[in-house]
C-alpha positions as CSV (number, residue, x, y, z in Angstrom):
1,X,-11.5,16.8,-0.4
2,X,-7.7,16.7,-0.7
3,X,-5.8,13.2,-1.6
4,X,-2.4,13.0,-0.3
5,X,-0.3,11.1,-2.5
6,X,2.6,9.2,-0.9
7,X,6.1,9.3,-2.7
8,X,6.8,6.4,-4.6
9,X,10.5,6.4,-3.2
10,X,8.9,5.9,0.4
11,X,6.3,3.4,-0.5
12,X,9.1,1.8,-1.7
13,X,11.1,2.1,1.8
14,X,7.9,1.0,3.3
15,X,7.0,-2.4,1.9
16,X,10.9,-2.9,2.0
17,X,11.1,-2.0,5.6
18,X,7.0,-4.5,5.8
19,X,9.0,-7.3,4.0
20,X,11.8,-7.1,7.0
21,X,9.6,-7.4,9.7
22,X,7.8,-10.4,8.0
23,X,10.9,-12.5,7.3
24,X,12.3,-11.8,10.4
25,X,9.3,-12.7,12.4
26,X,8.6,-15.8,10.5
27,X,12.6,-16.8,10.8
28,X,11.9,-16.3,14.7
29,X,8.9,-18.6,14.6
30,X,11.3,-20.8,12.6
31,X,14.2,-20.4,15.3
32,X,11.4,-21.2,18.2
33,X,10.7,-25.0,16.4
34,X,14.4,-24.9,16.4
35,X,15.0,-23.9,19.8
36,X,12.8,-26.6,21.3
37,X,14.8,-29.5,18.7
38,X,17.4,-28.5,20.1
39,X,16.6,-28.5,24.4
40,X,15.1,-31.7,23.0
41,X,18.3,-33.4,21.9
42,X,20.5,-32.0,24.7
43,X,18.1,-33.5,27.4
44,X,18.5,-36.7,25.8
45,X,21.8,-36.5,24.9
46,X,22.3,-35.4,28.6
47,X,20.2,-38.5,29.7
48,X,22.9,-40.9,27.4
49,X,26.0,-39.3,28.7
50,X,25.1,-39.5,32.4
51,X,23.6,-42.9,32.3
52,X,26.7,-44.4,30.6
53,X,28.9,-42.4,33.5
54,X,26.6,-44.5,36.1
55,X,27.3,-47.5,34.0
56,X,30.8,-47.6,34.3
57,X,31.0,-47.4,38.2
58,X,30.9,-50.4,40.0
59,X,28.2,-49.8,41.9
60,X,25.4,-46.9,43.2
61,X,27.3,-43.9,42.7
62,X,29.0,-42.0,46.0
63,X,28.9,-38.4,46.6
64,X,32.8,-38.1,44.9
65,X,30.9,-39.8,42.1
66,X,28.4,-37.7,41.4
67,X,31.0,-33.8,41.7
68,X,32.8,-35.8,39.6
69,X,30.6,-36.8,37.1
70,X,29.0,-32.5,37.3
71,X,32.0,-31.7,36.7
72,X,32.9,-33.5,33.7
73,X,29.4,-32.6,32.2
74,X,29.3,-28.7,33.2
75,X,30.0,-27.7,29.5
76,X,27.2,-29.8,28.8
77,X,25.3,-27.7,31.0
78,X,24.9,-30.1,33.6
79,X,24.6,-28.5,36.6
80,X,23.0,-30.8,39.5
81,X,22.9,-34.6,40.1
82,X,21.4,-36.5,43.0
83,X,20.6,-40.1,43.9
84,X,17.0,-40.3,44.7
85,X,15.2,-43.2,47.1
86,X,11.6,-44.4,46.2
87,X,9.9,-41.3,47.7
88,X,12.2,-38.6,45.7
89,X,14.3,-37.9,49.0
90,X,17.8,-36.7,48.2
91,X,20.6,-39.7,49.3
92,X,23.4,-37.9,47.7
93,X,23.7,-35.0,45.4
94,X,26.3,-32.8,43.9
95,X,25.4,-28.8,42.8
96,X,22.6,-27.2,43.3
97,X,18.8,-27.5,42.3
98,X,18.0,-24.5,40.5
99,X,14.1,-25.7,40.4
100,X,13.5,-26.1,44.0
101,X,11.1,-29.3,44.7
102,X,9.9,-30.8,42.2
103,X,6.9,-33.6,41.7
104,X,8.7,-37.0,41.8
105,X,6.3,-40.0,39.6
106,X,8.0,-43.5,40.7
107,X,5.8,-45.0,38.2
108,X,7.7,-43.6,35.3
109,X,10.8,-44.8,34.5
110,X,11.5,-41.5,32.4
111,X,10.3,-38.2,33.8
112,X,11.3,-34.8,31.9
113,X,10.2,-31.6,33.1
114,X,11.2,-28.3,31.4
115,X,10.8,-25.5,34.3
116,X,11.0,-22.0,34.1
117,X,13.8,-22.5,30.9
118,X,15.6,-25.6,32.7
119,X,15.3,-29.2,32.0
120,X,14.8,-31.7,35.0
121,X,15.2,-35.2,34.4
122,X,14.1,-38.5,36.9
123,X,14.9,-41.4,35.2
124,X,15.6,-44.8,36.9
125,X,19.0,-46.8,36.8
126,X,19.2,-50.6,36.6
127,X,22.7,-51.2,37.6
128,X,24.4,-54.4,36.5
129,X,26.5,-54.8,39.7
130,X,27.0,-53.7,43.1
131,X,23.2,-54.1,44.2
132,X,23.7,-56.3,47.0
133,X,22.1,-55.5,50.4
134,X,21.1,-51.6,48.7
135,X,17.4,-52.5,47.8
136,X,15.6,-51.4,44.9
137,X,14.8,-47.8,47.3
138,X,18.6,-46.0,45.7
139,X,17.6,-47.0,41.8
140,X,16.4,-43.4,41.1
141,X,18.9,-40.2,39.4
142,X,17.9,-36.9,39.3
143,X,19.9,-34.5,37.0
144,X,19.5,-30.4,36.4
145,X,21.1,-28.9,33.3
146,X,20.8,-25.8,31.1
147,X,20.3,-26.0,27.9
148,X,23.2,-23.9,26.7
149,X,22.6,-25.4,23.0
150,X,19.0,-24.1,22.9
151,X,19.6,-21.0,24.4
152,X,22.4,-19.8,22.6
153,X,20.2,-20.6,19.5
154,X,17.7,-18.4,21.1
155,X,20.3,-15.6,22.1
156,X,21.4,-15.5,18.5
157,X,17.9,-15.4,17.0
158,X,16.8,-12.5,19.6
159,X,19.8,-10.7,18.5
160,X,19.0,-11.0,15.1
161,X,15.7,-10.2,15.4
162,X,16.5,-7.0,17.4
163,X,19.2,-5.7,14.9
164,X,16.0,-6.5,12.1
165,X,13.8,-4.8,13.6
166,X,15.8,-1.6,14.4
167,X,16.4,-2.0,10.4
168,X,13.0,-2.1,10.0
169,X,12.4,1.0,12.3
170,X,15.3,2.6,10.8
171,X,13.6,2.5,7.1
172,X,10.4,3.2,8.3
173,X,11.7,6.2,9.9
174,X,13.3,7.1,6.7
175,X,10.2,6.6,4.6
176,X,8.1,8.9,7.1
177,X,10.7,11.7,6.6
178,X,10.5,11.3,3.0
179,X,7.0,11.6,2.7
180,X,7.0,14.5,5.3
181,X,9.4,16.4,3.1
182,X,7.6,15.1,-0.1
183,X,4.5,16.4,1.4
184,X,5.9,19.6,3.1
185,X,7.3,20.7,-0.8
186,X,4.4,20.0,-2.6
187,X,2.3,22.3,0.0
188,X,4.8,24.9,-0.7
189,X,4.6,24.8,-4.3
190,X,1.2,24.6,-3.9
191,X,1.5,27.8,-1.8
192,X,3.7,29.6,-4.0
193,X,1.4,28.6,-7.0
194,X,-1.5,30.1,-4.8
195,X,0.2,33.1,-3.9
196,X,0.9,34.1,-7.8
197,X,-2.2,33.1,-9.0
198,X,-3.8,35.6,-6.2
199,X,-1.1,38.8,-7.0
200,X,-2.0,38.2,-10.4
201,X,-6.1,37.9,-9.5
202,X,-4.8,41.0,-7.4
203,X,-3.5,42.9,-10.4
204,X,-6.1,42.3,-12.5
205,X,-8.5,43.0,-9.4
206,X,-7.0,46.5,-8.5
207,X,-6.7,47.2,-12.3
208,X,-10.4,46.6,-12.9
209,X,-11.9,48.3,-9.8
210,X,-9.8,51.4,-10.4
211,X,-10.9,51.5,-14.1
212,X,-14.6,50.6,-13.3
213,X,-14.6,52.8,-10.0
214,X,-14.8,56.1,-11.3
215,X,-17.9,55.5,-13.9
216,X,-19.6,53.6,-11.9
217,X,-20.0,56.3,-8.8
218,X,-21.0,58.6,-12.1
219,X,-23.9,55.9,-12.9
220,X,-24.9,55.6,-9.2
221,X,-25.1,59.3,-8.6
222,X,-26.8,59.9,-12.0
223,X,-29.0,56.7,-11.4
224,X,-30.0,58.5,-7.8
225,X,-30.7,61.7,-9.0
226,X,-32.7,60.1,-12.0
227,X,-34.9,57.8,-9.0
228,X,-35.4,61.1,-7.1
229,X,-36.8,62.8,-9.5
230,X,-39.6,60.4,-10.3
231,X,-42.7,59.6,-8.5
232,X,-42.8,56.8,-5.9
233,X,-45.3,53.8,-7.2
234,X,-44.7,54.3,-11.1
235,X,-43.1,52.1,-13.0
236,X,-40.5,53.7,-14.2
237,X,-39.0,54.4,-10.6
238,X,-38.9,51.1,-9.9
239,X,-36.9,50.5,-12.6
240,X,-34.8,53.6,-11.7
241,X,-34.2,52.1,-7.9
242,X,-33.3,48.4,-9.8
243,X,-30.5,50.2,-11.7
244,X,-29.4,52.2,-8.5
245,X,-29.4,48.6,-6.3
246,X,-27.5,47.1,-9.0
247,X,-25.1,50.3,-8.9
248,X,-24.7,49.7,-5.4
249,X,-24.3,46.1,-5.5
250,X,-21.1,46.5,-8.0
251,X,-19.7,49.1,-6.3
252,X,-19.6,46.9,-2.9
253,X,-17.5,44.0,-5.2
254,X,-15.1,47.2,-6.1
255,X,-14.7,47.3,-2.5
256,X,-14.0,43.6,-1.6
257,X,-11.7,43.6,-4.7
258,X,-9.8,46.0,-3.8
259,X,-10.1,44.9,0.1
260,X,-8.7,41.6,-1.2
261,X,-5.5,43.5,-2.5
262,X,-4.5,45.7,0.1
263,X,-4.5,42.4,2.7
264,X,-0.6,42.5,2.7
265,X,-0.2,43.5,5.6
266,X,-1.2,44.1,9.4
267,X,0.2,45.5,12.7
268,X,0.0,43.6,15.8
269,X,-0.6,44.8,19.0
270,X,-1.8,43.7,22.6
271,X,-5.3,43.9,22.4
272,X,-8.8,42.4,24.3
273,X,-9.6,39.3,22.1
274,X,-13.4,39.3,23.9
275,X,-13.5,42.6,23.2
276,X,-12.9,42.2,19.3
277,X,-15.1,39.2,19.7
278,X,-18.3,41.3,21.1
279,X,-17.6,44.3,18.8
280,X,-18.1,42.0,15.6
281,X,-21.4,40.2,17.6
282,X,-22.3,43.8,17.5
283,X,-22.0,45.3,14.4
284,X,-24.2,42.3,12.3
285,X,-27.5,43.1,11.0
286,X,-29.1,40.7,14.4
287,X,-27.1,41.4,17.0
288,X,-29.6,40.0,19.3
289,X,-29.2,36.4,17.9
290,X,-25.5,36.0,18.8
291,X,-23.8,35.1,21.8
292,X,-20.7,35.3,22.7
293,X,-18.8,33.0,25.4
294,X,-15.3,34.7,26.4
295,X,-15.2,33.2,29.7
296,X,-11.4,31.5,28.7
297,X,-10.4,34.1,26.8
298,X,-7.1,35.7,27.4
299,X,-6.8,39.5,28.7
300,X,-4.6,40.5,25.8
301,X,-3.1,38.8,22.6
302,X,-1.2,40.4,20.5
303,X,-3.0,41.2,17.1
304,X,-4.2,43.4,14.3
305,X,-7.2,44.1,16.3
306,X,-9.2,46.1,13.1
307,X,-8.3,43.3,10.7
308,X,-9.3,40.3,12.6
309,X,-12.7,42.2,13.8
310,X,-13.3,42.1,9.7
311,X,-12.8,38.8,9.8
312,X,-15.3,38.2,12.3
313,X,-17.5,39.9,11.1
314,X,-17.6,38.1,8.0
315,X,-17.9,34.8,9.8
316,X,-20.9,36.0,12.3
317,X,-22.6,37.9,9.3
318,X,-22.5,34.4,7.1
319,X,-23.4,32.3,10.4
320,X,-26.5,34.4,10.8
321,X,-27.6,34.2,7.4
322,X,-27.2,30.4,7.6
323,X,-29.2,29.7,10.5
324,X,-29.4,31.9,14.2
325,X,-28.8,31.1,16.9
326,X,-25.3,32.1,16.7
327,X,-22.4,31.8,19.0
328,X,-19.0,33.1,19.2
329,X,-16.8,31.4,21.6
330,X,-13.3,33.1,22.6
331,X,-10.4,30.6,24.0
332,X,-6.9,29.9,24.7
333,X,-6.2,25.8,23.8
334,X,-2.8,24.7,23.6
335,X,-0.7,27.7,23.8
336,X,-3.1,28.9,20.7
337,X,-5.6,31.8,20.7
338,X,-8.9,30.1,19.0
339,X,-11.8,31.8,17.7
340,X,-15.0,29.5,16.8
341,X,-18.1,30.6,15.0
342,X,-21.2,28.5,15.4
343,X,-24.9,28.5,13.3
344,X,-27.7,26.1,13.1
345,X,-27.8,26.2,9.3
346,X,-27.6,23.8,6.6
347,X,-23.6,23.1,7.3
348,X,-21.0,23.7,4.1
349,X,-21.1,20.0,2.0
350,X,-17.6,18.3,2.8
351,X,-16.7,18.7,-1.0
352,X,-16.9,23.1,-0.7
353,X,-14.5,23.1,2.9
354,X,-12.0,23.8,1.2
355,X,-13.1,25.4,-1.9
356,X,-15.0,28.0,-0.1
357,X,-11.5,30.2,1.2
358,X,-10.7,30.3,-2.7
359,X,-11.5,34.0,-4.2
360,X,-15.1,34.5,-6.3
361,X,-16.3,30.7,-4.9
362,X,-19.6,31.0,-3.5
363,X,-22.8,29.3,-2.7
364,X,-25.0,32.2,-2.5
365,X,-27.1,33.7,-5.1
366,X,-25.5,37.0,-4.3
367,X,-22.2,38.3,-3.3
368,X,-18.9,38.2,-4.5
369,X,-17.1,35.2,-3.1
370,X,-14.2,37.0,-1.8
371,X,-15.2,37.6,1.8
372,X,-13.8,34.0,3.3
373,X,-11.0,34.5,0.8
374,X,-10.2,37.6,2.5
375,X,-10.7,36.4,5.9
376,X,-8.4,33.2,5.2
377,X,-5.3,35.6,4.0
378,X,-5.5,38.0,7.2
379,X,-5.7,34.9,9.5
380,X,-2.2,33.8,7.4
381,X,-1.0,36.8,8.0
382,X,-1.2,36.3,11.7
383,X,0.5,33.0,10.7
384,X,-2.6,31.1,12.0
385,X,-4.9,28.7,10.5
386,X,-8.9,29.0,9.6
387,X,-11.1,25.4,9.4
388,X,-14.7,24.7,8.9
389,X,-16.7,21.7,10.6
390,X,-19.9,20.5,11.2
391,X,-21.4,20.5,14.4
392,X,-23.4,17.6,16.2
393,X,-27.3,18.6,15.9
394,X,-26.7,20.3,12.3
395,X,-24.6,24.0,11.4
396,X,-21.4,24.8,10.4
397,X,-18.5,25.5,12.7
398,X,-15.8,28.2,11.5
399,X,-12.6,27.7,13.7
400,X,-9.8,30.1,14.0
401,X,-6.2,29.2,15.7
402,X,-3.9,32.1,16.2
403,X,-0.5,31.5,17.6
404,X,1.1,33.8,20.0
405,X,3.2,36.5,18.2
């Protein structure tokens, strides 16, 4: 299983961009005590400046008194006053209520009440002349204001906290494209390290079978004519048919090696992708345990229709041998041509998925190792990709994507 390591450079970037978000978030939590300090102290400091206006008039204050006394306070954020009797009907008011009606408690001589971001405040005036005849019924001022203070504080910390966090954003987005580039170089270099260390596995591959090649069809043939010419039952032509298998059995690695060099190249063409599908169902050595399901596949795809039928049949022939049934299904998902092979064997350990598609790994005691390797190149080639699962109930699931040409 592949580890990813992240570039150093963008975990840096990262816990920079982390430490951003945390200070500003715990300055916003900071700027929300603040925020209700502040509405705090203008409500009282409202309360002060209002009651000491009502102080210095000579008596309950008149309609002219209270505009006036909005007016001089509107930078405060004052923006209603009204003279209350002891039921919380309006007698006189200046502005307008920006909290609608509101619960009026005559037994308090204080009442705050912060509503929908606005502070309301009933508080109850003793005045020291100009009572007579009025009744203790007029005693009661109600006063609206906004608190301009607070929310400016909060305007400020919102705007800081958006420019932080678009910091934060910014730098994370940064870190993401370095890793992504970190990420998409080292797969290329790991490509390109791939790619020589095959044309040189090549090389040596096409160099050995071409040297090997020739004597080794002169052992077979000799080996054959040998096991002919003895009687069947002895001994001895057993031993003859052992060195002719073994004959045969090296000359079919010559094969895949040099099958594994030539896979430079294909031509695509428009071709029936079912139809590829059933041919390589078809040409195992149990056809009958493999089914194929081309119901969504495509008329025609373009593709090199004798090179991907090879790899099929390397993928149905291995699925069989693991564990029939068998079943080939034949799709298009997501613009993508997709090929999936299916068995009820053992599955392929987590630690081989992607060890198996390397040339000469194998988990059988027979057989060369380069089939998958083979297979993975000519599905390259078509610039697609080639995957194995596991499959709910047990088996292995071989999965082939192929974009459109």
């Amino acid at each position: 299983m592949k580890v990813r390591r992240f570039p150093p450079l963008a975990i840096a970037i990262a816990l920079v961009a982390a430490a951003l978000v945390a200070t500003t978030w715990a300055t916003s939590r900071t700027v929300d005590g603040a925020f209700v300090s502040v509405r705090d102290g203008q409500a009282f400091a409202a309360e002060q400046a209002v009651r000491a206006d009502l102080n210095e008039l000579d008596g309950p204050p008149s309609p002219q008194d209270l505009v006036d006394i909005v007016t001089k306070r509107s930078n405060d954020g004052l923006r209603y006053l009204a003279l209350l009797d002891g039921r919380g009907r309006v007698a006189a008011e200046s502005g307008h209520p920006f909290g609608g009606p509101r619960a009026f408690n005559e037994r308090r001589a204080l009442d705050v009440q912060y509503i929908r971001g606005r502070i309301r405040i009933d508080m109850r005036m003793n005045y020291r002349r100009g009572m007579v005849g009025l009744g203790p019924r007029l005693q009661w001022i109600a006063l609206e204001l906004e608190p301009v203070e607070a929310d400016a504080l909060r305007s400020s910390s919102r705007r800081t906290l958006a420019i932080a966090a678009i910091g934060a954003l910014t730098l994370l987005g940064v870190a993401i494209a370095v890793t992504r580039r970190e990420l998409r170089r080292s797969a290329d270099e790991a490509g390109r390290e791939r790619e020589k260390r095959l044309a040189s596995l090549g090389e040596m591959s096409a160099v050995l079978a071409h040297e090997i090649r020739n004597p080794l069809a002169s052992l077979k043939g000799n080996a054959q004519l040998l096991a002919a010419m003895l009687p069947q039952g002895e001994k001895v032509r057993a031993k003859a048919d052992r060195v002719v298998d073994e004959a045969v059995r090296l000359e079919k690695l010559m094969q895949d090696l040099l099958a594994f060099v030539r896979t430079g190249q294909i031509a695509r063409a428009p071709t029936s992708p079912a139809q590829i599908a059933r041919e390589a169902a078809g040409a195992v050595a149990q056809p009958d345990a493999v089914t194929v399901d081309d119901r969504a596949a495509p008329p025609m795809w373009s593709l090199d229709a004798g090179r991907l039928r090879e790899v099929l049949v390397n993928l149905v022939d291995n699925a069989v041998a693991a564990g029939p049934p068998v079943w080939v299904r034949v799709a298009v998902e997501q613009g993508r041509l997709v090929f999936e092979v299916i068995d009820r064997g053992p599955g392929v350990p987590a630690a081989d998925r992607d060890k198996i598609f390397e040339p000469f790994f194998t988990g059988k005691t027979r057989g060369t190792g380069l089939g998958l390797a083979i297979a993975k190149r000519l599905v390259e080639l078509h610039h697609g990709t080639i995957a194995v699962g596991d499959v709910q109930g047990g088996g292995a699931r071989f999965r082939i994507e192929i974009p459109e040409a």
